[in-house]
LOTORFI-433637 format. One record per residue (C-alpha): y, x, z; residue in one letter. Coordinates in steps of 0.05 Angstrom, whole numbers. Layout:
<recs>
      c2      c1      c3  rest
       Y       X       Z     A
...
</recs>
This chain:
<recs>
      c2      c1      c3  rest
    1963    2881    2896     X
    2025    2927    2898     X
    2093    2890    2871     X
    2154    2922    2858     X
    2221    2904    2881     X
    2254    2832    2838     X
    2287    2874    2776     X
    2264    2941    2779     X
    2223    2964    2736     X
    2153    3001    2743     X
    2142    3073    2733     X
    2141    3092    2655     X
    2086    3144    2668     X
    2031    3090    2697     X
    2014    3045    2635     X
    1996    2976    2648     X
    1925    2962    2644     X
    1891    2892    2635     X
    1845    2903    2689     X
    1832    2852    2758     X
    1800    2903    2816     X
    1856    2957    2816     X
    1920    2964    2840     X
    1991    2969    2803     X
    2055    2975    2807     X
    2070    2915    2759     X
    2082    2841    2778     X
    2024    2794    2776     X
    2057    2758    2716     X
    2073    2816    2682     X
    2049    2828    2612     X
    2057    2890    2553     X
    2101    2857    2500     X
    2081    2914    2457     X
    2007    2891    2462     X
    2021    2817    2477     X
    2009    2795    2409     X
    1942    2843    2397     X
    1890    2788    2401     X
    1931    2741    2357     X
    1885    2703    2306     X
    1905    2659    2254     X
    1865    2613    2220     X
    1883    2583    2160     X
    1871    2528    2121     X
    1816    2551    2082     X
    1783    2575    2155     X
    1787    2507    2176     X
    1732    2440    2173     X
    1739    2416    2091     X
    1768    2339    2076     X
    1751    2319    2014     X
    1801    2261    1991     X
    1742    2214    1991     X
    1733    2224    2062     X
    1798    2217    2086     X
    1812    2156    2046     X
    1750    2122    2092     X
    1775    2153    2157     X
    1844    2113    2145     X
    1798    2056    2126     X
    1795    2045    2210     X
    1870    2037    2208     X
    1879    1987    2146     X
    1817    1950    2172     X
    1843    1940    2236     X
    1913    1924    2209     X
    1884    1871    2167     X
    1841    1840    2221     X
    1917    1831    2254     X
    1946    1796    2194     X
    1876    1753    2182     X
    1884    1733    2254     X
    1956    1708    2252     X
    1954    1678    2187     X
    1891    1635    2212     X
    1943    1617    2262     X
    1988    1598    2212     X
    1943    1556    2169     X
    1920    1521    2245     X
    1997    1498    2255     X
    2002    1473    2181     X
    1935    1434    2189     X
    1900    1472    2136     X
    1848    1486    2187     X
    1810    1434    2240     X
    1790    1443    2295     X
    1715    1432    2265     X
    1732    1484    2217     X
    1747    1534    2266     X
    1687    1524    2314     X
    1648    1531    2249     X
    1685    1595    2241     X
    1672    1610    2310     X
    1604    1606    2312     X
    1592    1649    2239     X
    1624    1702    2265     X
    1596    1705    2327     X
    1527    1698    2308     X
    1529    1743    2250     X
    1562    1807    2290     X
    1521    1798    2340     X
    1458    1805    2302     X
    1490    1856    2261     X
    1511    1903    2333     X
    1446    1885    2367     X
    1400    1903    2303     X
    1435    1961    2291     X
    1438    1988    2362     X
    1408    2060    2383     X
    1361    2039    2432     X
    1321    1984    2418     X
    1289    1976    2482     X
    1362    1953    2504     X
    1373    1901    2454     X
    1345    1843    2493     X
    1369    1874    2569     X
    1443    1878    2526     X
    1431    1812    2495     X
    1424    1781    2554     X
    1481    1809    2587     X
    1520    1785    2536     X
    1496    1714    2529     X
    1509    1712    2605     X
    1576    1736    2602     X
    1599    1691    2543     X
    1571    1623    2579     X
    1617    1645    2636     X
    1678    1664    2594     X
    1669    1597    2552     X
    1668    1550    2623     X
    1730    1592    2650     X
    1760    1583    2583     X
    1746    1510    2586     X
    1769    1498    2655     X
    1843    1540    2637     X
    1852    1509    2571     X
    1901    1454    2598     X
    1940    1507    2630     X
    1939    1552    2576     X
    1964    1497    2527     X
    2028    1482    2575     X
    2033    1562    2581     X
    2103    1570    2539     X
    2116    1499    2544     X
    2196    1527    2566     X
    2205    1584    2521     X
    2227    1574    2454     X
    2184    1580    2381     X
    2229    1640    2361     X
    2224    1682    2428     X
    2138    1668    2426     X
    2136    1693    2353     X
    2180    1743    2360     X
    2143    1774    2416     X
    2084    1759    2386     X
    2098    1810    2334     X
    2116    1868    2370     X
    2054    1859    2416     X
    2017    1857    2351     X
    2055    1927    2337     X
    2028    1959    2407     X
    1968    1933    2393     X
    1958    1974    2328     X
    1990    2036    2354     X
    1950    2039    2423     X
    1884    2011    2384     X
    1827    2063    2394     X
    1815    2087    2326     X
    1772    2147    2343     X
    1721    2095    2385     X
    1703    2071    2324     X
    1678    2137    2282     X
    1666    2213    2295     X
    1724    2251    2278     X
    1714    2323    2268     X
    1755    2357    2330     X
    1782    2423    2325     X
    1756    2475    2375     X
    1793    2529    2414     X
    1740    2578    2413     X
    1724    2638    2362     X
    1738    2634    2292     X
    1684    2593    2252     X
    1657    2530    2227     X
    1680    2470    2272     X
    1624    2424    2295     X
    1641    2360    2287     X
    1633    2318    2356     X
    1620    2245    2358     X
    1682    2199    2408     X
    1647    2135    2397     X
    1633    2109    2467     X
    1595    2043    2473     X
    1630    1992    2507     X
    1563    1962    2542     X
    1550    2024    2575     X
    1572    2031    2646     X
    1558    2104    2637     X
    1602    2119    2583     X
    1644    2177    2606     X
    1581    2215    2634     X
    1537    2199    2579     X
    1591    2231    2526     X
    1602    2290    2565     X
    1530    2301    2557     X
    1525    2295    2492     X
    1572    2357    2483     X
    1516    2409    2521     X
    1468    2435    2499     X
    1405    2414    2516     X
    1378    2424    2586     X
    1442    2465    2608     X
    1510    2426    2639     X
    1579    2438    2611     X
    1630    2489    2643     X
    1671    2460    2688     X
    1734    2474    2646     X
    1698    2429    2581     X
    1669    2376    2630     X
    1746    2362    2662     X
    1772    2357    2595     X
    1713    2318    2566     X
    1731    2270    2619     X
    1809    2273    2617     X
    1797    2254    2543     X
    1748    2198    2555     X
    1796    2177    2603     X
    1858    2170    2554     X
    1824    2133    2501     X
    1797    2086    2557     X
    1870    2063    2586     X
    1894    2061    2502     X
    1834    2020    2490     X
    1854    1971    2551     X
    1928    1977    2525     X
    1905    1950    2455     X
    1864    1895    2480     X
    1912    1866    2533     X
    1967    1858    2480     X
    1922    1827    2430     X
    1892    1775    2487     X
    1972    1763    2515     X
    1990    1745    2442     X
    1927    1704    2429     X
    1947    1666    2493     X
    2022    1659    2475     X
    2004    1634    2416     X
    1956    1586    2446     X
    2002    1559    2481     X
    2033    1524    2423     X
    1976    1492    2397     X
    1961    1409    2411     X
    1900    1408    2439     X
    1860    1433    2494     X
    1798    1444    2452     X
    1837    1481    2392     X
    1858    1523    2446     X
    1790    1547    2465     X
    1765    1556    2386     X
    1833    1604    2386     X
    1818    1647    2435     X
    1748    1647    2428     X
    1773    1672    2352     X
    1815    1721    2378     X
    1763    1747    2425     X
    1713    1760    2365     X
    1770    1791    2321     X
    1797    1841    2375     X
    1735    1855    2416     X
    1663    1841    2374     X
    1694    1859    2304     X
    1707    1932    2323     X
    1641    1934    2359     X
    1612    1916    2297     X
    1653    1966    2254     X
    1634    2022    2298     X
    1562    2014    2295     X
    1571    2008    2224     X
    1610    2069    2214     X
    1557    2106    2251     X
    1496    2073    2221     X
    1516    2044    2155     X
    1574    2084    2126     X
    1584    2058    2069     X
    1567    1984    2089     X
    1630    1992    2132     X
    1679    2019    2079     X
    1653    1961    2035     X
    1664    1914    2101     X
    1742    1933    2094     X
    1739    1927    2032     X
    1718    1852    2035     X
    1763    1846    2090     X
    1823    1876    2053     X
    1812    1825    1993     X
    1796    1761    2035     X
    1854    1770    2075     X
    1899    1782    2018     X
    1875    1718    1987     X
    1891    1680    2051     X
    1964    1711    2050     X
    1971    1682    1984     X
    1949    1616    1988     X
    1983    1609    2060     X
    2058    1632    2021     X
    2040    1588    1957     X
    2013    1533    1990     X
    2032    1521    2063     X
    2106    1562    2053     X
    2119    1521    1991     X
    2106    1457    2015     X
    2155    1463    2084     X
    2207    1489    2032     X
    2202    1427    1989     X
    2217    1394    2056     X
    2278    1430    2065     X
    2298    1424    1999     X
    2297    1345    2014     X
    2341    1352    2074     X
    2389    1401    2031     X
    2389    1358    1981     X
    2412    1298    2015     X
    2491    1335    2042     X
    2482    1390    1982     X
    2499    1396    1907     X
    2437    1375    1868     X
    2425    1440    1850     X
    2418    1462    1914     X
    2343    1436    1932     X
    2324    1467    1865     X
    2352    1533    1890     X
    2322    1532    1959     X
    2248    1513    1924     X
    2254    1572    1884     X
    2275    1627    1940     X
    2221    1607    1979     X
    2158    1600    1930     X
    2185    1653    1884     X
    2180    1709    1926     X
    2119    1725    1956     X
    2148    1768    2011     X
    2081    1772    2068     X
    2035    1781    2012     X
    2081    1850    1983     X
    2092    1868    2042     X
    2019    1865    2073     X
    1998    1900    2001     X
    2051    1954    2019     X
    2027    1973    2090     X
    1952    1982    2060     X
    1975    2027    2007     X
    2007    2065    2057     X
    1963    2064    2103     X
    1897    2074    2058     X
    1922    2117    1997     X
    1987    2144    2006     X
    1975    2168    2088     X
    1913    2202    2072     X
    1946    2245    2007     X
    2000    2266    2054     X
    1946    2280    2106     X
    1913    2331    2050     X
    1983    2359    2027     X
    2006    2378    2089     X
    1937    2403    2116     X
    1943    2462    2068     X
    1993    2480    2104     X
    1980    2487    2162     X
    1950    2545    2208     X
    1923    2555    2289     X
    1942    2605    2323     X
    1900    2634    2379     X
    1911    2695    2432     X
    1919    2716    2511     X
    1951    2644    2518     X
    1900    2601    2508     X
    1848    2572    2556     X
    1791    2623    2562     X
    1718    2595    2534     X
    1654    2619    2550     X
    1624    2617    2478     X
</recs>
């Protein structure tokens, strides 16, 4: 292809064509501003997929569901150091939880010819994680044994905070992806990838072409680049939930509370969004009824843990104040500390936002807002 000098410019009398198998004297990266903006398209709002506030209030169901499995999980850990909970009690726990979403995931799965080859996978794999967990326990229990209660808890929580921002939210449901193609309805295109299957990236990408053809080359890369992503924020999530489980561990007594913990944390973080996803694309509304459930059992736990447990190790200090303080001053302590209920509004607050009010701001701005497509986008064979 003929180029012209760095800074000149091309004749004014040969117009610029966008054409591949001809020569001209114009730069390869040259382009018409006068025509450059020819193929824009906009779409607006009213072009775009429909969200109904009903809908959007149960896709941020995932996110205060998940949320509150986080705050059900540490304050089980609270009610463990108090004593409120045995060891008994948790195995019991344990073993509910485990049976039921197991029955729940395997019942509901797909393919039922895979139920008992999966089921016996996973029978196989949680014999061996239950005699490594044994085995470690007495490690695991001495794990923090020269780091201080402050520095575990406070790291604690900000793991807890990566956890929920790295958490895989669109593994659990089929979220309605915007295209870059021609104008027109937008299919919506299932992300749920099932953590059993070896195949999962393939086995997506599939599911995205048509039937008996392959996908263009351009769709399978980024079918895979996105598979990909989730996959590493999905390990992200989990290994900060497991290193907190095992931090925390690591200030329990025994070696056998220690293994009903992080068996307990491995069914909150790992089974319980197995079992939500299946739900959510089985059962619909049996899952927005599960966080539901969830959202007022853990609420109730938050309260009785601040009325009951709270209150009780501020009459303690109240003892201890009162004994080199005014007598007014264990009075005043009791009442700051059971007066307030400070985790339960603040839990209550992070739902609303997360369930009511993120969702209505979700729907304000979407009215808003408006794609634009032209000569810079990716090229699609429709």
């Amino acid at each position: 292809m003929l180029r012209t000098p760095l800074g000149s410019d091309p004749p004014a009398r040969i117009p610029w064509r966008r054409i591949l198998y001809e020569r001209q004297p114009y730069r390869d990266n040259h382009y018409d501003p006068d025509k450059f903006f020819d193929q824009l398209s906009i779409l607006a709002h009213d072009q775009l997929p429909k969200y109904s506030f009903s809908d959007a209030i149960q896709y941020a169901s995932l996110l205060a569901q998940q949320f509150s499995a986080v705050t059900f999980f540490l304050t089980i850990y609270q009610f463990i150091l108090s004593g409120q909970v045995s060891l008994e009690a948790l195995c019991l726990l344990d073993l509910v939880a485990l049976v039921a979403g197991s029955a729940v995931y395997f019942v509901l799965l797909p393919t039922p010819s895979l139920r008992l080859q999966q089921g016996l996978e996973f029978a196989r794999v949680s014999v061996l994680f239950f005699i490594c967990l044994r085995l470690a326990s007495p490690v695991v229990r001495t794990l923090t044994s020269s780091v201080s209660e402050d520095s575990i808890y406070a790291a604690s929580i900000v793991l807890c905070l990566v956890h929920l921002m790295s958490h895989d939210y669109r593994h659990n449901q089929s979220v309605p992806a915007v295209s870059s193609g021609a104008p027109g309805p937008l299919k919506a295109e299932s992300q749920s990838v099932d953590p059993l299957s070896s195949s999962a990236s393939s086995s997506d990408a599939a599911r995205a072409a048509p039937p008996g053809e392959s996908l263009p080359k351009v769709q399978r890369a980024e079918s895979s680049r996105s598979v990909r992503q989730r996959s590493r924020a999905a390990m992200v999530s989990l290994s900060t939930a497991m290193f907190t489980a095992m931090m925390l561990a690591s200030r329990l007594q025994s070696a056998s509370m220690v293994v009903a913990f992080v068996i307990f944390a491995v069914i909150t973080f790992t089974l319980f969004p197995m079992v939500c996803r299946i739900l959510r694309d089985r059962l619909r509304s049996v899952q927005f009824v599960l966080a539901l459930t969830q959202w007022a059992v853990t609420s109730r736990l938050v309260w009785i843990l601040e009325t009951s447990v709270f209150s009780a190790d501020a009459t303690a200090l109240a003892d201890k104040v009162s004994a080199t303080a005014p007598a007014d001053g264990g009075a005043s302590v009791v009442r700051v500390a059971t007066g307030q209920h400070t985790l339960f509004v603040i839990y209550q607050t992070f739902v609303v936002l997360l369930w009511l009010v993120g969702p209505s701001v979700f729907l304000i701005l979407r009215r808003k807002k408006q794609i634009l497509r032209g000569p810079w986008d990716i090229p699609r064979i429709d």
